[in-house]
N, C-alpha and C positions, 0 to 999 in steps of 0.2 A: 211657607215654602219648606218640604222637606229638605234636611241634611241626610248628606248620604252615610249608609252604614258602610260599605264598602271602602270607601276611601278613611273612613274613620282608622276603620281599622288596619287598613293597607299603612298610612301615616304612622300609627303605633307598630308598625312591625308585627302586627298579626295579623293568620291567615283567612280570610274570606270567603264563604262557602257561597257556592251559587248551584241554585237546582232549576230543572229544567221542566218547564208543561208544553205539551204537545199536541193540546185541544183550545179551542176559539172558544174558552168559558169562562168568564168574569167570575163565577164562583168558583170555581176550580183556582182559581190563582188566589182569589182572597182561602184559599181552606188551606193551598201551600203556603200564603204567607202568616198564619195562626201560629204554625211552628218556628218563626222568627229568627230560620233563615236570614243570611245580608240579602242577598238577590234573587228575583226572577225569572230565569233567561226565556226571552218571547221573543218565538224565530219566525221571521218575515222572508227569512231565505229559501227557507225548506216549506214549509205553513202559507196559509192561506187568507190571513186573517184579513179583513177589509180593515179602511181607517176607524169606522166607528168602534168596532168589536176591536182592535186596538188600543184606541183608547180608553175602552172600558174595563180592560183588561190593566192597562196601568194603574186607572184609576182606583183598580180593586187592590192592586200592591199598593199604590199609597194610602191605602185605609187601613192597612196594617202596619205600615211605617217601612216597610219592606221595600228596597230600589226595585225600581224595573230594569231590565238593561233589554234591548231589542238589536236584534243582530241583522241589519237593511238588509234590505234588497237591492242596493248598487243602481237604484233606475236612473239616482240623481242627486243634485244636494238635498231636495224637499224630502227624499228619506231618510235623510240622516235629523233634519231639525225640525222636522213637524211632530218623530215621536218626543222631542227632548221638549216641546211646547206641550202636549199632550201629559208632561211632567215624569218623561223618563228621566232616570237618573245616570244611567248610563247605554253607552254602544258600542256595540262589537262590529267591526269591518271584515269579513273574510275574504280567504284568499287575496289578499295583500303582496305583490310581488314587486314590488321596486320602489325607491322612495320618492317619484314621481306620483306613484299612487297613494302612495301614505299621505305627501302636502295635502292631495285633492282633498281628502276625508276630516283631516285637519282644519281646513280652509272649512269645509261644508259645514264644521260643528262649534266651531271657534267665532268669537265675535272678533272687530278688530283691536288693535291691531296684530294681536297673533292670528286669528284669521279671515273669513270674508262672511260669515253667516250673517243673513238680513235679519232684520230688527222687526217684531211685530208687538210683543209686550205685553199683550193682554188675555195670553191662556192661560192654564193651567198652570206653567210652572212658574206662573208669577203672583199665582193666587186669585188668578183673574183680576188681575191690574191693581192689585190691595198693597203694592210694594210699589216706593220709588225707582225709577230707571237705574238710578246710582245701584239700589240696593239689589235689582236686578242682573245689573249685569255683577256683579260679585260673585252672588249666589251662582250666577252661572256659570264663573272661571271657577269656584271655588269646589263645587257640588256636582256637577258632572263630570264622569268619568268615560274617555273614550280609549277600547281597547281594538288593537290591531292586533287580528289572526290570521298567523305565516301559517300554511301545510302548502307550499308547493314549494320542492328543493329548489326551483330558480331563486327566491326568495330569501336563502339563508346567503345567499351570497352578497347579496345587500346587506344583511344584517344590523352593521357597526354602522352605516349611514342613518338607517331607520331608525337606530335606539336613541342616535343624536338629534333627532328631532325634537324642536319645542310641542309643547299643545295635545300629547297623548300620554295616557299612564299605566298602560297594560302589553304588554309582549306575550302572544298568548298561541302557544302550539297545539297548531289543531294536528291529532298523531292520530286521528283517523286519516284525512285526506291523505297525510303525508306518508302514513305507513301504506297506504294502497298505491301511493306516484312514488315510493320506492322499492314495489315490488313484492311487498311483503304482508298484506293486506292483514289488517287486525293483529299482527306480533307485535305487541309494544316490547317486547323484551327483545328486539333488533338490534344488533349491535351499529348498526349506519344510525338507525329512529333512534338509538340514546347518545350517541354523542354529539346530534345534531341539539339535544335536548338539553345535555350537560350546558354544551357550547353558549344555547340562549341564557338561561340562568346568568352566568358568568357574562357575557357583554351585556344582559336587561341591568343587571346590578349596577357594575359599570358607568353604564350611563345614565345612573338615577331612573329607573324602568320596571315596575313593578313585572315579572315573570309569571304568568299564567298557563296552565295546561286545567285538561279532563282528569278526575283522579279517577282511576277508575277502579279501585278495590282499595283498602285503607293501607295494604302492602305498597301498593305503589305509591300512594299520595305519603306515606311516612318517608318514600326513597326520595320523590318529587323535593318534599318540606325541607328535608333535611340540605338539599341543592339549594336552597333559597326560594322555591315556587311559593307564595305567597295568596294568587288568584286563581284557587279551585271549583271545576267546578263537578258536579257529582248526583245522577240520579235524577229520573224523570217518570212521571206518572204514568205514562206509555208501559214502562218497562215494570212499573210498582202491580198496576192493574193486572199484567199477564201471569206475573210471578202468583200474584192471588189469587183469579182464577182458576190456573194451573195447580196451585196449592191445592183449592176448593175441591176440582176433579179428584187429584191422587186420594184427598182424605174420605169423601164421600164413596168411590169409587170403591173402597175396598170396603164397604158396605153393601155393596151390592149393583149399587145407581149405575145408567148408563146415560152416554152425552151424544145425543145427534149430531152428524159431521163433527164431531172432535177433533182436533189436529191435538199432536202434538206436540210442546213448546220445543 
């Protein structure tokens, strides 16, 4: 069973990189995970991925030792603990607004008696049953990491209830939603979007709660870091692909070459 890098390092008081793939490719995440990255965030919320192609997409992060962390789709408890059987190592809940909803997610991913998730024991993250129950559920309290992401302002108002919760270890400011549901769509340099941001920092600490956001240029994650944001995460193949492409044009381009339907980036 892998150990996670993530929490490793979160436990040490250092910062955690997490990057993101945006295609249903098993080698695509084993070539992200070669550069040894902590994580690789596989979104079931936004993305399409079936369960197979899910799994084999974890699978290809733990052949690099790299977590997977997979961000549900909310259909039900079965998606939050079929990918953690599947041998993710962590999960992200978004939009999160009140700490009714926090328990549910808790309860979904937690065994008892911190929480309610059913007992199967013989996937992936047990090695395919090559690990005792005992040494199982350990691994499982111990190794998996579940992060809860606030972007909707109802939700900050909860806050100091939510960080007091048992059974989760990431407080994690999604400042896209949140900078678009206050108006301000893509300004992270908001003055309401940062001292919402300060504010999480300061109660995640608090209440023993590792602080997560998006860095999203090394100016900001050094502003983030220095606030105490520990769980970053930064950079997706979507965005690496266009930038090269786009690259490829500008340079050939002034060569002479011409690109059928071209947009430009």
């Amino acid at each position: 069973m892998n150990n996670s890098r993530v929490l490793d390092k979160l436990r040490r008081g250092e910062p955690a990189l997490c990057v993101k793939t945006g295609f249903n490719d098993p080698g695509i995440v084993e070539l992200i995970g070669t550069f040894g990255f902590d994580c690789i965030w596989l979104c079931q919320e936004h993305m399409w991925a079936n369960p197979q192609t899910l799994a084999s997409q974890v699978l290809a992060a733990r052949a690099t030792g790299t977590d997977a962390m997979v961000r549900i789709d909310k259909s039900g408890p079965s998606s939050a603990f079929r990918p953690l059987e599947m041998g993710a190592q962590g999960l992200m809940v978004p939009h999160i607004r009140s700490v009714e909803e926090a328990k549910t997610w808790i309860d979904a991913m937690r065994f008892p008696p911190l929480g309610n998730r059913g007992l199967d024991g013989v996937n992936a993250d047990t090695d395919w049953g090559s690990c005792t129950l005992a040494e199982y559920l350990k691994h499982a309290s111990k190794e998996t990491f579940l992060l809860l992401q606030l972007e909707d302002p109802v939700a900050f108002q909860h806050l100091g209830a939510i960080a007091d919760l048992d059974g989760f270890d990431v407080i994690f400011v999604g400042i896209g939603d949140l900078s678009l549901r206050l108006g301000c769509p893509g300004d992270f340099q908001n003055k309401e979007l940062w001292e919402i941001v300060e504010h999480v920092a300061k109660v995640a600490i608090q209440h023993g709660k590792t602080p997560g956001i998006p860095g999203i240029s090394p100016a900001f994650t050094k502003r983030v870091l220095d606030l105490g944001y520990r769980f970053i995460t930064s950079g997706a193949d979507l965005r690496f692909i266009r930038q090269g492409y786009t690259q490829l044009q500008e340079d050939f381009g002034e060569l002479g070459f011409t690109f059928a339907g071209a947009k430009s980036a």
